[in-house]
PyMOL Python script that loads the backbone (N, CA, C, O; Angstrom):
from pymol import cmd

cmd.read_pdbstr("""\
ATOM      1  N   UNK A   1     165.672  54.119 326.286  1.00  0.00           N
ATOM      2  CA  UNK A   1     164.994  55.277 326.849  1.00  0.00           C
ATOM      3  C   UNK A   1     164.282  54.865 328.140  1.00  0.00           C
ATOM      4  O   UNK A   1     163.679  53.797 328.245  1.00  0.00           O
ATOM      5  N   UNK A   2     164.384  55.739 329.078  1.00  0.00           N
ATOM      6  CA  UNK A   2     163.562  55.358 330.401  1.00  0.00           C
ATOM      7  C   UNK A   2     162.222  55.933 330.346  1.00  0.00           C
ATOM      8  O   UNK A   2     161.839  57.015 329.902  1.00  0.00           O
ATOM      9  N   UNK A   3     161.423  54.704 331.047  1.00  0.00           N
ATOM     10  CA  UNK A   3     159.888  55.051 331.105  1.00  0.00           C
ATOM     11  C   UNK A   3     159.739  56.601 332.061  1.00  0.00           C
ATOM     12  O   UNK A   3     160.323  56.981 333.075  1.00  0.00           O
ATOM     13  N   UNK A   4     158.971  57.060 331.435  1.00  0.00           N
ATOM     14  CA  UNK A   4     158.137  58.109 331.674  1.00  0.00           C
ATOM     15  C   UNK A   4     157.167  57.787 332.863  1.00  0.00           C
ATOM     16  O   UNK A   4     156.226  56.997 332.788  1.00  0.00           O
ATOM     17  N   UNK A   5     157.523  58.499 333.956  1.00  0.00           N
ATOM     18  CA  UNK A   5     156.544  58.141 335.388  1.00  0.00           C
ATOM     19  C   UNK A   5     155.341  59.551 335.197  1.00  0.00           C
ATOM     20  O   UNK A   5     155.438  60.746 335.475  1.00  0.00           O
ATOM     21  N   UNK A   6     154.169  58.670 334.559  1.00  0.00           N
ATOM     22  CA  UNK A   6     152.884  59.901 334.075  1.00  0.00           C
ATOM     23  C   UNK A   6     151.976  60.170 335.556  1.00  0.00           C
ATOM     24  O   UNK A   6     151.958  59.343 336.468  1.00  0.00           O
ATOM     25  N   UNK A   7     151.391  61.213 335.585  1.00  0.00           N
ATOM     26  CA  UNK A   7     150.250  60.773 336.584  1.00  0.00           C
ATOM     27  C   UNK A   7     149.653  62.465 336.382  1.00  0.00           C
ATOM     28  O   UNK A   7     150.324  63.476 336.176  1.00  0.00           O
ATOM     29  N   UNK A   8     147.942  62.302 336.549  1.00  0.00           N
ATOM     30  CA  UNK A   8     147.204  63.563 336.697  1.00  0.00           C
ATOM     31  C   UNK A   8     146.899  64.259 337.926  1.00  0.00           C
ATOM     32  O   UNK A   8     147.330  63.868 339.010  1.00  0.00           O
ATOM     33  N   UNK A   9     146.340  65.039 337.820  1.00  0.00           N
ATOM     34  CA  UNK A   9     145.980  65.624 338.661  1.00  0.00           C
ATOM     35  C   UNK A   9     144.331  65.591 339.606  1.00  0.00           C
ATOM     36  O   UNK A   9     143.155  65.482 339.259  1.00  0.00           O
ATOM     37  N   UNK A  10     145.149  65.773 341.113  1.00  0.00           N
ATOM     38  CA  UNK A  10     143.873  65.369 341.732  1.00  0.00           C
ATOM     39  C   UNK A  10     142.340  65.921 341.330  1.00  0.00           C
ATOM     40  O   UNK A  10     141.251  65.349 341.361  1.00  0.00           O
ATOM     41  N   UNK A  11     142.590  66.799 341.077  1.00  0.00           N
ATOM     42  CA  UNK A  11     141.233  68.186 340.509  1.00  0.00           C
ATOM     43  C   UNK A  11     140.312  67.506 339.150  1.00  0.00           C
ATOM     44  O   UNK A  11     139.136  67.785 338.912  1.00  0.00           O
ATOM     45  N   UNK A  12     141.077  66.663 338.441  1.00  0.00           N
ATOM     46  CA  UNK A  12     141.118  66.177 336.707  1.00  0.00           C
ATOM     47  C   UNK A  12     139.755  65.065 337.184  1.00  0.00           C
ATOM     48  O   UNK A  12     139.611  64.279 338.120  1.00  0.00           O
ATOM     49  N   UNK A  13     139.254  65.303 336.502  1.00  0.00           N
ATOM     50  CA  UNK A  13     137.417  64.740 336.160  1.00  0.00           C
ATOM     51  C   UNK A  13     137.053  64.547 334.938  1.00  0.00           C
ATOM     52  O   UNK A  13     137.747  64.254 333.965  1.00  0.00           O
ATOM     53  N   UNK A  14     135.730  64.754 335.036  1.00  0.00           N
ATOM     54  CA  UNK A  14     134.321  64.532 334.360  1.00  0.00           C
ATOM     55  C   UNK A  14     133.631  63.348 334.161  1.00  0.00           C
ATOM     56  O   UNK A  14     134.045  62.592 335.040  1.00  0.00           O
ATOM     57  N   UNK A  15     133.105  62.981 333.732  1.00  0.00           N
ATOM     58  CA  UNK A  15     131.901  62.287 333.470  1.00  0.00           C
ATOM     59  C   UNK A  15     132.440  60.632 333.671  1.00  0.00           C
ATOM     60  O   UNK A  15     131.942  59.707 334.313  1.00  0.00           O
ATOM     61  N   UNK A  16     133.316  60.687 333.072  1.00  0.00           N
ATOM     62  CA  UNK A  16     134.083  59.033 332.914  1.00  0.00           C
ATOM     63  C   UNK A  16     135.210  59.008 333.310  1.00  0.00           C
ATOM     64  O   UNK A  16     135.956  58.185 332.779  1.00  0.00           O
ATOM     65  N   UNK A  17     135.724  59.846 334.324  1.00  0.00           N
ATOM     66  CA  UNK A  17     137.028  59.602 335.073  1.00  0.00           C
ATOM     67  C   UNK A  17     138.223  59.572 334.149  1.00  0.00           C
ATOM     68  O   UNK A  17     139.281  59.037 334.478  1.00  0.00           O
ATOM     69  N   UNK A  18     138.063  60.045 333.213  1.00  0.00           N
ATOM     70  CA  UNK A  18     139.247  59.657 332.096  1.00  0.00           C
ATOM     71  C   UNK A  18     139.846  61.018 331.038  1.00  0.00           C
ATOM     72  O   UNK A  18     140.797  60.956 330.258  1.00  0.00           O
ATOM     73  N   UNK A  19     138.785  62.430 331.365  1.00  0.00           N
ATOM     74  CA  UNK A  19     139.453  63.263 330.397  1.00  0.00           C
ATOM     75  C   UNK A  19     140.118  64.338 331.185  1.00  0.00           C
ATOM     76  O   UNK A  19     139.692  65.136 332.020  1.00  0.00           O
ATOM     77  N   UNK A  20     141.164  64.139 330.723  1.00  0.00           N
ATOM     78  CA  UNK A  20     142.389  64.717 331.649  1.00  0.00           C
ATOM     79  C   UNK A  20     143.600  65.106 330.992  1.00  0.00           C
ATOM     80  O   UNK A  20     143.706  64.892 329.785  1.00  0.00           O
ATOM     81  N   UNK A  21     144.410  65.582 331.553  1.00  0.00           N
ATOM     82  CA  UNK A  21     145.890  65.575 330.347  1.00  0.00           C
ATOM     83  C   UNK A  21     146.571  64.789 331.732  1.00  0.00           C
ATOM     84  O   UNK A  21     146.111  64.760 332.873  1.00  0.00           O
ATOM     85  N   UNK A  22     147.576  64.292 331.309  1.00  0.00           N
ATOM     86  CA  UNK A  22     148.723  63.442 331.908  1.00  0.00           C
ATOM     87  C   UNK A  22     150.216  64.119 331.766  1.00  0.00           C
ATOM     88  O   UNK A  22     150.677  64.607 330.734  1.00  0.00           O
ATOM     89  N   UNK A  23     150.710  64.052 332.744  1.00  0.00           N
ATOM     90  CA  UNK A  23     152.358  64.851 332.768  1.00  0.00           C
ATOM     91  C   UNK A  23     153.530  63.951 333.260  1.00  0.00           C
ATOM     92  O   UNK A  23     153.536  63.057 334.107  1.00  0.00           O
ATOM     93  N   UNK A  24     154.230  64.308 332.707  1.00  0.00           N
ATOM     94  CA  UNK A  24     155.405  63.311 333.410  1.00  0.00           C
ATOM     95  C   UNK A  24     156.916  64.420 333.580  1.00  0.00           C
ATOM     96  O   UNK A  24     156.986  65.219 332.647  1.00  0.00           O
ATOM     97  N   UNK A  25     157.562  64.487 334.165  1.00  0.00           N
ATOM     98  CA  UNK A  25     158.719  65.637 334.555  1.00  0.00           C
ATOM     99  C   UNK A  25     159.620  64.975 334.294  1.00  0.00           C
ATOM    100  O   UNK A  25     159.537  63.918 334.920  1.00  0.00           O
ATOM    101  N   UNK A  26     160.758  65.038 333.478  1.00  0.00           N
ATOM    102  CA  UNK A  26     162.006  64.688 333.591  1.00  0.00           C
ATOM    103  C   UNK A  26     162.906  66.168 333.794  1.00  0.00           C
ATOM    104  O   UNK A  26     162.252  67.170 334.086  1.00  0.00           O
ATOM    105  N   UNK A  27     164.496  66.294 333.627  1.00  0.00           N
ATOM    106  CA  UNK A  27     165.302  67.422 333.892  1.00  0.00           C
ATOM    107  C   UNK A  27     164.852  68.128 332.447  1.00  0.00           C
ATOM    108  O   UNK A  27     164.887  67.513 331.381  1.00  0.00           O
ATOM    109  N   UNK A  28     164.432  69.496 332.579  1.00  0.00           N
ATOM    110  CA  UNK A  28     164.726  70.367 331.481  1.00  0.00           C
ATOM    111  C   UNK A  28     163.091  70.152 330.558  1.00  0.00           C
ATOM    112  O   UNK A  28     162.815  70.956 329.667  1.00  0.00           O
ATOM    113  N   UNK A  29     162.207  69.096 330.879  1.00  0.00           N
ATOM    114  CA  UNK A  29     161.244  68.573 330.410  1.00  0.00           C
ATOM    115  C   UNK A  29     159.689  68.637 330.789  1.00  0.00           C
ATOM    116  O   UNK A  29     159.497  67.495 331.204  1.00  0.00           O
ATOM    117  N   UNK A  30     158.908  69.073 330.850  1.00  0.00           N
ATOM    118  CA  UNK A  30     156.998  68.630 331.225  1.00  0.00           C
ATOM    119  C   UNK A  30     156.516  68.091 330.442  1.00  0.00           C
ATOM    120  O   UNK A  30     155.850  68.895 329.790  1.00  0.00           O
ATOM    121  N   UNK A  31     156.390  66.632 329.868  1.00  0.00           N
ATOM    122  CA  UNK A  31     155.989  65.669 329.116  1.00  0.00           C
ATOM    123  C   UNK A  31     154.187  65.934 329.352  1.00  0.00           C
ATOM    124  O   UNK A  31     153.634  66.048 330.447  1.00  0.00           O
ATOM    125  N   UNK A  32     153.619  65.978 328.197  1.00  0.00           N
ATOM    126  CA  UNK A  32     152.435  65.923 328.341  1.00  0.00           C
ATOM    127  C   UNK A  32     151.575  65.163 327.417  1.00  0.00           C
ATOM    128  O   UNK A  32     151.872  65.223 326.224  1.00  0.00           O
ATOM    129  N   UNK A  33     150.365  64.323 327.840  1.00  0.00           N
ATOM    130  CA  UNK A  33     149.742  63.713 327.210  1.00  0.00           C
ATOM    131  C   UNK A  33     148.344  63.528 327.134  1.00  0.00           C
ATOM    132  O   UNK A  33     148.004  64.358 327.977  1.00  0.00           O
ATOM    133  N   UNK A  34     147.182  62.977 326.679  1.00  0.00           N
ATOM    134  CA  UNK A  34     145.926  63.322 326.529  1.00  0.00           C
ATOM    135  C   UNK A  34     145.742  61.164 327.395  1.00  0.00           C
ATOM    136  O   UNK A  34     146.283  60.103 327.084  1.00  0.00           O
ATOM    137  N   UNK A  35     144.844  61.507 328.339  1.00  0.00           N
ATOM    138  CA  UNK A  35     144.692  60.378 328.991  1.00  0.00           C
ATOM    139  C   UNK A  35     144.247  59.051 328.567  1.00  0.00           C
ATOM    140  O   UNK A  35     144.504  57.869 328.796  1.00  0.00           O
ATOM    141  N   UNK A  36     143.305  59.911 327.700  1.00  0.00           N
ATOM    142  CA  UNK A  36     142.447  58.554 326.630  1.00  0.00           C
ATOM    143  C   UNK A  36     142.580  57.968 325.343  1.00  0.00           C
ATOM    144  O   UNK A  36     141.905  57.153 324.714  1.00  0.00           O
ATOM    145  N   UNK A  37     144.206  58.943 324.990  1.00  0.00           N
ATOM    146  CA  UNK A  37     144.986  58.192 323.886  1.00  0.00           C
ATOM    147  C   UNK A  37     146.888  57.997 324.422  1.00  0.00           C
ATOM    148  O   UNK A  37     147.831  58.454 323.777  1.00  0.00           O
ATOM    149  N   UNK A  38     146.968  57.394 325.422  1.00  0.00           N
ATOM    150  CA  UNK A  38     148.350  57.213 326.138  1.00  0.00           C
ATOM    151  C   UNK A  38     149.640  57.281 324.904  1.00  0.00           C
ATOM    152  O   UNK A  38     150.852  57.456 325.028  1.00  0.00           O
ATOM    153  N   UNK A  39     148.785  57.061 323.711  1.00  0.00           N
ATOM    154  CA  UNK A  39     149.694  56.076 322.564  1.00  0.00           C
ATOM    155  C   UNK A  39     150.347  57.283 321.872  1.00  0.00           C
ATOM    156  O   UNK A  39     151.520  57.458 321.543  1.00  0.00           O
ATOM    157  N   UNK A  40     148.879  58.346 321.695  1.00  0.00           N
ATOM    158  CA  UNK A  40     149.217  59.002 320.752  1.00  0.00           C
ATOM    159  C   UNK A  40     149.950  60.572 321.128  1.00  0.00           C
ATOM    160  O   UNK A  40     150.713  60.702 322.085  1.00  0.00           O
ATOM    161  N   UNK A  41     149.635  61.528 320.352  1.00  0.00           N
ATOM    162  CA  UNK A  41     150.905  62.695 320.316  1.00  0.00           C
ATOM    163  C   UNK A  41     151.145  63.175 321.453  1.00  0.00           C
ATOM    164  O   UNK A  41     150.111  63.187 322.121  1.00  0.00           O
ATOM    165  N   UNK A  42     152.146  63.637 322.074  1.00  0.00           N
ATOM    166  CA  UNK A  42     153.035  63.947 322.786  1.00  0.00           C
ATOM    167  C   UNK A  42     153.284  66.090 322.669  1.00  0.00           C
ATOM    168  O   UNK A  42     153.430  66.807 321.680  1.00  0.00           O
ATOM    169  N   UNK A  43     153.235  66.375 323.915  1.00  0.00           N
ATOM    170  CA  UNK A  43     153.366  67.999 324.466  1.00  0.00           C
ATOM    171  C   UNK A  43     155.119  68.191 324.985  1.00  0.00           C
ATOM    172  O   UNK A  43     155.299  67.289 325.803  1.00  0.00           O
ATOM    173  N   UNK A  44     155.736  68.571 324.908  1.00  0.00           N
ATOM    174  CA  UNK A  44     157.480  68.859 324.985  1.00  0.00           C
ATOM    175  C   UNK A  44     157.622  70.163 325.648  1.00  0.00           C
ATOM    176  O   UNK A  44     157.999  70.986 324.814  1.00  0.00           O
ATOM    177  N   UNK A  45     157.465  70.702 326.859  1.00  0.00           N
ATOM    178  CA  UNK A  45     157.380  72.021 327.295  1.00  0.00           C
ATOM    179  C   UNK A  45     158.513  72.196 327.880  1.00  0.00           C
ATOM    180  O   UNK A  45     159.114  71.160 328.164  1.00  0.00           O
ATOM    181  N   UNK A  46     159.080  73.339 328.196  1.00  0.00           N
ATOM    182  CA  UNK A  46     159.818  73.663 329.332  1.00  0.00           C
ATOM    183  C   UNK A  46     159.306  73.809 330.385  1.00  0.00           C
ATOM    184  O   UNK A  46     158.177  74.258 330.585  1.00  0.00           O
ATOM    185  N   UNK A  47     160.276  73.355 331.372  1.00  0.00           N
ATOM    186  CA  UNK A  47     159.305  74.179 332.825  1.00  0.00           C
ATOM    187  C   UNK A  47     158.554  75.766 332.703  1.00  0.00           C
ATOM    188  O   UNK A  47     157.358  75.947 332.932  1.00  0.00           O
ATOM    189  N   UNK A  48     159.376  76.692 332.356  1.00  0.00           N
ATOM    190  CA  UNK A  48     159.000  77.985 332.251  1.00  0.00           C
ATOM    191  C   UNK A  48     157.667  77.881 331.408  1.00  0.00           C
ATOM    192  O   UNK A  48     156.637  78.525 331.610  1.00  0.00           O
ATOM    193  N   UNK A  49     157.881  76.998 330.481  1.00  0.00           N
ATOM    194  CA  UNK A  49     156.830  77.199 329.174  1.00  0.00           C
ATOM    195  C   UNK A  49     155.195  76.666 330.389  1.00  0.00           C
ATOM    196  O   UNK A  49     154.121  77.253 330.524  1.00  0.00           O
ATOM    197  N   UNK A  50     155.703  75.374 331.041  1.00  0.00           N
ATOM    198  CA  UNK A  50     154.745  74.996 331.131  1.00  0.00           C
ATOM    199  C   UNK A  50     153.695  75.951 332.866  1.00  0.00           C
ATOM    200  O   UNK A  50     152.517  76.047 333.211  1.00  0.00           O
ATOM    201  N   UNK A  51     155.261  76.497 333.511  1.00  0.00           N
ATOM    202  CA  UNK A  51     154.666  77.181 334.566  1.00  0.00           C
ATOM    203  C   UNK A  51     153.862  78.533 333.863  1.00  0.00           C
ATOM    204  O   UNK A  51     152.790  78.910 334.337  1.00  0.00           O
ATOM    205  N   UNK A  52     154.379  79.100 332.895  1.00  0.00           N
ATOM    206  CA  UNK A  52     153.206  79.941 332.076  1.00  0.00           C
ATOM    207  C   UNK A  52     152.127  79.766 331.978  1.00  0.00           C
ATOM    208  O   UNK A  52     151.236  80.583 332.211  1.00  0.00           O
ATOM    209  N   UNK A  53     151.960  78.145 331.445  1.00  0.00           N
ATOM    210  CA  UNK A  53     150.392  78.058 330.869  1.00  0.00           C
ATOM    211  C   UNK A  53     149.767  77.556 331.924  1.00  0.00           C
ATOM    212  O   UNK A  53     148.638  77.129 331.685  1.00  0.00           O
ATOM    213  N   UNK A  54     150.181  77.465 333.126  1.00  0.00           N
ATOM    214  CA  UNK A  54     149.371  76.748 334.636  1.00  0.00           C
ATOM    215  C   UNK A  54     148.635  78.047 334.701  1.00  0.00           C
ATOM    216  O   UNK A  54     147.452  78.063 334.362  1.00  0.00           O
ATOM    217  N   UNK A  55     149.323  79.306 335.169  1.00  0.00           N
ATOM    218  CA  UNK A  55     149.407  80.502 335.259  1.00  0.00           C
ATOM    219  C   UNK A  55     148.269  81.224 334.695  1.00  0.00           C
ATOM    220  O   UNK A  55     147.450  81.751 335.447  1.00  0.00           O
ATOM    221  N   UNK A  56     148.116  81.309 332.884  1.00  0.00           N
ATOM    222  CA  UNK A  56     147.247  81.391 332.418  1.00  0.00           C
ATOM    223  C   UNK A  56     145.880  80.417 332.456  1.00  0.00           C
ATOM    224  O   UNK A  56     144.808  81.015 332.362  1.00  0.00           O
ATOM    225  N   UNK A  57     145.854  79.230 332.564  1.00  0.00           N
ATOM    226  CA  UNK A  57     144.832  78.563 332.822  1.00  0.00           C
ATOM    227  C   UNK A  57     144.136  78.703 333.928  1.00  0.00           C
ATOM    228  O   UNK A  57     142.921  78.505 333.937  1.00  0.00           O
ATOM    229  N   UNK A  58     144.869  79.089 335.082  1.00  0.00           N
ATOM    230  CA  UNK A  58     144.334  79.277 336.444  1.00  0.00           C
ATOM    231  C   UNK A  58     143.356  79.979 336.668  1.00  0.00           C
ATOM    232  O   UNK A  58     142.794  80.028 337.762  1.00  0.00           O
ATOM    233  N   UNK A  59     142.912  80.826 335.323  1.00  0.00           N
ATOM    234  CA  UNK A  59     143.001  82.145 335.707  1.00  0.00           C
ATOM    235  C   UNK A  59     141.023  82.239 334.457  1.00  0.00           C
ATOM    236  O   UNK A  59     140.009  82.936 334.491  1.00  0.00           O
ATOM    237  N   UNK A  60     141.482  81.209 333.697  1.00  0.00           N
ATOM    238  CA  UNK A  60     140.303  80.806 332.713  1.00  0.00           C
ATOM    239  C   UNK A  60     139.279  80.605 333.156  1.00  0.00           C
ATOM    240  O   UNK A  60     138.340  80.291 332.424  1.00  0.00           O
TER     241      UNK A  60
END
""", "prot")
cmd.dss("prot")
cmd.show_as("cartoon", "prot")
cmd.util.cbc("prot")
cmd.orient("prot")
């Protein structure tokens, strides 16, 4: 399996530089992850799925 190229977003803060979600794009894929557990569970979106919830969050 090929590594996953993660990285956050410039905007992504708080207090300890570290709570953030993490994304990685492959074809057909928006890999998502929680910054301060790299290890643990894993987000599986579609693009569509995930341009939705940008959409709605934007908006929070």
């Amino acid at each position: 399996m090929t590594e996953l190229a993660w990285f956050k977003s410039s905007y992504s803060g708080g207090n300890d530089g570290e709570s953030c979600v993490e994304i990685a794009r492959t074809p057909g894929t928006v890999h998502i992850r929680d910054s301060k557990n790299t290890e643990g569970p894993r987000l599986a979106l579609t693009p569509e799925a995930w341009a939705e919830f940008l959409a709605y969050a934007s908006v929070r």
